[in-house]
N, C-alpha and C positions, 0 to 999 in steps of 0.2 A: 312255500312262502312263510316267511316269518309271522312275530305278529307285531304292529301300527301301533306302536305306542302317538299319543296325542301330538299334532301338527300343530308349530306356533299359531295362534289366528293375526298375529303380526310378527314379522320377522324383524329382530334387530341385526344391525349391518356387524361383520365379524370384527375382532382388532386386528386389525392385518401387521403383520410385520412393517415397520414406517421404512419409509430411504434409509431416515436418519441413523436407523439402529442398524442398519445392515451395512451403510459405510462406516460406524462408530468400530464397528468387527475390524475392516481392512485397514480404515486409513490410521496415521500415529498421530502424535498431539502434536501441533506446530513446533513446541518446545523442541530446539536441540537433543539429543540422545547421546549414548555411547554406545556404538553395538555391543559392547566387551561387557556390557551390564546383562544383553541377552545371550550370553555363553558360558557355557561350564566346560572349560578343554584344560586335559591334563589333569585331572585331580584324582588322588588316590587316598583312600579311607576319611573320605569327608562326609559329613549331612550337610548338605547344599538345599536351596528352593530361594524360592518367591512368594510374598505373602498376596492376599487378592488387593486388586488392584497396581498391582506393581510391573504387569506385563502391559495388561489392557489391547489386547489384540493384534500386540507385534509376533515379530518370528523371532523362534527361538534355536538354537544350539548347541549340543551337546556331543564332544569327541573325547575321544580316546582316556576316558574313565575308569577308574579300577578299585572294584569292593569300598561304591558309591552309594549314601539314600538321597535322592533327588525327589523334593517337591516344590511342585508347579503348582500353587494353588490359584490360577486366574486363569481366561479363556487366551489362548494363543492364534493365529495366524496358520503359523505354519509351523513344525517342527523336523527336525531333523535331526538324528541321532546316529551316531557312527564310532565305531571300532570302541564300542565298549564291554565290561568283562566284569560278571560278578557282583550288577549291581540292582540296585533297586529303585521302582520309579514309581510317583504317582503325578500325572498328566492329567490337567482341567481341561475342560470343551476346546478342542483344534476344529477354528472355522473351516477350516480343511484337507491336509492331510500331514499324519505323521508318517514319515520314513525313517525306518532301522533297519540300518546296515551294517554286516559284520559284527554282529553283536553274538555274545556268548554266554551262558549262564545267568541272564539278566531273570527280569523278572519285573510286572507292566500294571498298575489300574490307568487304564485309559478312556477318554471319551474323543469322537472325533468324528469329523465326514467321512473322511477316506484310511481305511490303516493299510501300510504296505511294508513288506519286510524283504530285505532280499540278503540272500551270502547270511544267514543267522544259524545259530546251533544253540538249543535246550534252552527255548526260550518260553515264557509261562506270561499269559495275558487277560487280567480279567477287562472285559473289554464292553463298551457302547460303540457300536457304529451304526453310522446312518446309511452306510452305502454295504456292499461286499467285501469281507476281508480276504485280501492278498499276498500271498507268499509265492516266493521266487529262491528256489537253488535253496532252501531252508528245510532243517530237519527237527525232529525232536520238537515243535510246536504243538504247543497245550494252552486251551481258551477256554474261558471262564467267563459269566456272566457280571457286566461292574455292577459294584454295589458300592455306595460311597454318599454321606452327607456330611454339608458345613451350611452355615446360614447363605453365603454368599453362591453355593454353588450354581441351584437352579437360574438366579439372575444370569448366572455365566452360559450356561447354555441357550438360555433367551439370545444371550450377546451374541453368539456364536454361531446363531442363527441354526440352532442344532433340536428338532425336533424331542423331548424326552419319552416318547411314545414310539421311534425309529431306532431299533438296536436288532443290527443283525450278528451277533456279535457268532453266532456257531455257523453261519451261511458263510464257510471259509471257502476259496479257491484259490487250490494249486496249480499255480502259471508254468511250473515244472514238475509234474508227476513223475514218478520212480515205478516203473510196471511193479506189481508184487509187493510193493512198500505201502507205507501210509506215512507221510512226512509232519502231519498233524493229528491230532487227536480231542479229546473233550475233556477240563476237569473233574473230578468227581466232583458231585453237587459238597460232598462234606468238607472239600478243602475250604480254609477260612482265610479270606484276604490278607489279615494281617499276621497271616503264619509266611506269608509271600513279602507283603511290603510294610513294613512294622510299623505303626500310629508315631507319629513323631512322640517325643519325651523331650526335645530342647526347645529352646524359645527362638524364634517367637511364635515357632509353629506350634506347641503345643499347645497356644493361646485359644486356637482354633476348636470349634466344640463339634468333631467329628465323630460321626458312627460309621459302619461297615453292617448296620443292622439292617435285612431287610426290610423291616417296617419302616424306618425312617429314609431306607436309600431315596435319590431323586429319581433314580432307574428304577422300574417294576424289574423285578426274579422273574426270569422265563426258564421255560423246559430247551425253549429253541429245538433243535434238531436230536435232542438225547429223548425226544419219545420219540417211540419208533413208530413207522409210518401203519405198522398192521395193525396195531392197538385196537383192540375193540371196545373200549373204554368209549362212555359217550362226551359227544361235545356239543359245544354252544358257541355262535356267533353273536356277537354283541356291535351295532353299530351306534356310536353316537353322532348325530348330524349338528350340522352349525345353525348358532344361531345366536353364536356370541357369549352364550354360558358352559358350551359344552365343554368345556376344560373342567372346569367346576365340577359337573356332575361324573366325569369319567375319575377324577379323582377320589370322589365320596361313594362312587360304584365299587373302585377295588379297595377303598379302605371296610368299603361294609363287606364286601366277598369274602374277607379274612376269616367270619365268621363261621365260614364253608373250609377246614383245612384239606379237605378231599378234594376240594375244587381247585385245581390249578392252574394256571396262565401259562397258555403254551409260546402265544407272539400276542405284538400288538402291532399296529402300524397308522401313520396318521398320514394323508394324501388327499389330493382331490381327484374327484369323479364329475364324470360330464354326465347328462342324462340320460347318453344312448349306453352308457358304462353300465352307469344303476341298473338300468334293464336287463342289461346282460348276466350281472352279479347275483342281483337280486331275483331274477326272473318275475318281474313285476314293475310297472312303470309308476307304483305308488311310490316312492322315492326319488322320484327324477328330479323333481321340482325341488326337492329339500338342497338337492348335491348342488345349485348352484349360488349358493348361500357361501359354499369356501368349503375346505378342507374338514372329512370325517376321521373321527377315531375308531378304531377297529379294534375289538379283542375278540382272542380264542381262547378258552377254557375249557378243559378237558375233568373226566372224573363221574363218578356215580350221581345222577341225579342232578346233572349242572346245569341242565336246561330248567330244571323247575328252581332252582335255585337263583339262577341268573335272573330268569323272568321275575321271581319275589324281589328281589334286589330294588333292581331299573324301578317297580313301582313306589317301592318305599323313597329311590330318588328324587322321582320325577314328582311327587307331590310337592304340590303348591306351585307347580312350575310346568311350562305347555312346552315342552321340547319333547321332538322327535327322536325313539331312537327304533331300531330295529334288535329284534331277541328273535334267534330260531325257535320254531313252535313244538316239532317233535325231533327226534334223533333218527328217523327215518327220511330227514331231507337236510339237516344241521352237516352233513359233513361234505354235501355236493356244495353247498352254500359256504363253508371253511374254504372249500378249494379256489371255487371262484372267485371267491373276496383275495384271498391273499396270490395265487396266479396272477391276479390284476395289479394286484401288489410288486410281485416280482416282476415282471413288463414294465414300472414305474420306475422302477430301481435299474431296471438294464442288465435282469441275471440270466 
């Protein structure tokens, strides 16, 4: 069992995602369009994009491009990209999936629900997904964890209805395995974004006040699947429960953990639990009641001494303030507790 950080003695109601913002995502603005405003076909040695707000939730298109920089900087619909070669892309929150197809030598920051690739060669993705990533008939695939800020971004994933606590970006699967091969792989943690897809330098994009630095990204840096599963290294569950502030505090949790560089973020995941769940996870029915308050936030960090670390954190948080979270107590039950939380995780997800 962990340990019971303090139960609100009133709960406030969570901000739940409104209709309004979830159809703001799908539907377009009454206003007349040109689809031709949302495509880029045909172009070779160009810098192309869209600045934010200039998509606003439509779908987008992109074919037959050649030693291209494309930026996307608003949330999209949908995307679809095809028979391109040699180029570079940075992609804002897709309320639900990009597909690339036929593509070669490209090169991806991307955020989105679903990523699918099919018929591609030597292609390199730092990546946010909410769901599993997919590859089909693809080789030479190399993922990276996104890292990426502008002012407008985080709004954009709000709009896109795209969790920032949901990135499976290394939980890849291969739809067509190769016996003996390996069709995809992991970037090294040292490759640097924009040695892949270079900071704009022309206007009006460059107006934009972006980093690629972890601290400011809107993505947390995970380990994902590049630690390996025998690690004896110890770890820590961290859950934060709702109760209306808990964004707040999971944010001002991993900005103080910074302080710990031994301490690293291996996933995170945000979801909801039912109360026969919590008992399951938790092995304890002290949490049941919290989970139907809305969706918790989940981390794992892994490293020397990050259960006592974590636990200092959560308290220096949670002063002044009566939210619940849960912290593993020792590293002699922290990693059955790892499992269970995110296996429940994966059955969310449908891996």
């Amino acid at each position: 069992m962990g340990c019971l950080f303090p139960k609100p003695s009133h709960q406030r109601q969570e901000n739940q995602v409104s209709e309004e913002k979830v159809s703001e995502v799908i539907q377009n603005d009454a206003k007349p369009f040109d689809p031709k405003d949302f495509m880029f076909e045909r172009k070779k040695g160009e810098i192309l994009g869209r600045m934010p707000g200039t998509i606003h939730g439509r779908q987008f298109m992109i074919n037959n491009c050649e030693d291209c920089t494309i930026y996307l900087f608003d949330h999209i619909a949908t995307i679809i990209i095809d028979d391109c070669t040699n180029c570079r892309f940075f992609i804002g929150p897709v309320h639900s999936s990009i597909y690339i197809r036929d593509c070669t030598d490209c090169k991806f920051v991307v955020a989105c629900q679903q990523f699918r690739t099919r018929d591609c060669k030597k292609v390199d993705t730092f990546l946010a997904c909410a769901t599993q990533p997919v590859i089909e008939s693809s080789t030479g695939m190399k993922f990276g964890c996104f890292q990426y800020y502008y002012p407008e971004l985080e709004d954009q994933f709000h709009k896109a209805d795209i969790s920032i606590y949901n990135n499976n970006w290394s939980s890849v699967h291969d739809f067509t395995p190769v016996p003996g091969e390996t069709n995809f792989s992991l970037l090294p943690e040292e490759i640097k974004i924009e040695d892949r897809v270079p900071l704009p330098t022309t206007e009006p994009f460059c107006k934009l006040r972006i980093s690629v630095s972890k601290d400011k990204s809107v993505i947390q840096k995970t380990l994902g699947s590049r630690r390996n599963p025998s690690d004896t290294e110890e770890g820590c569950l961290i859950v934060f429960f709702n109760d209306g502030g808990q964004h707040y505090r999971a944010k001002k949790f991993l900005e103080q953990m910074k302080k710990f560089p031994n301490c690293r973020l291996v996933q995170c995941k945000e979801l909801t639990m039912q109360p026969d769940d919590a008992k399951r996870v938790f092995g304890s029915d002290s949490y049941s009641q919290a989970t139907k308050q809305g969706p918790v936030i989940g981390f794992e960090f892994t490293g020397d001494n990050c259960i006592k670390h974590c636990q200092q954190t959560v308290i220096e948080v949670l002063q002044g303030s009566t939210g619940l979270v849960f912290v593993s107590s020792n590293k002699n039950t922290s990693h059955q507790q790892i499992e269970n939380f995110y296996n429940y995780a994966d059955m969310q997800m449908g891996c």
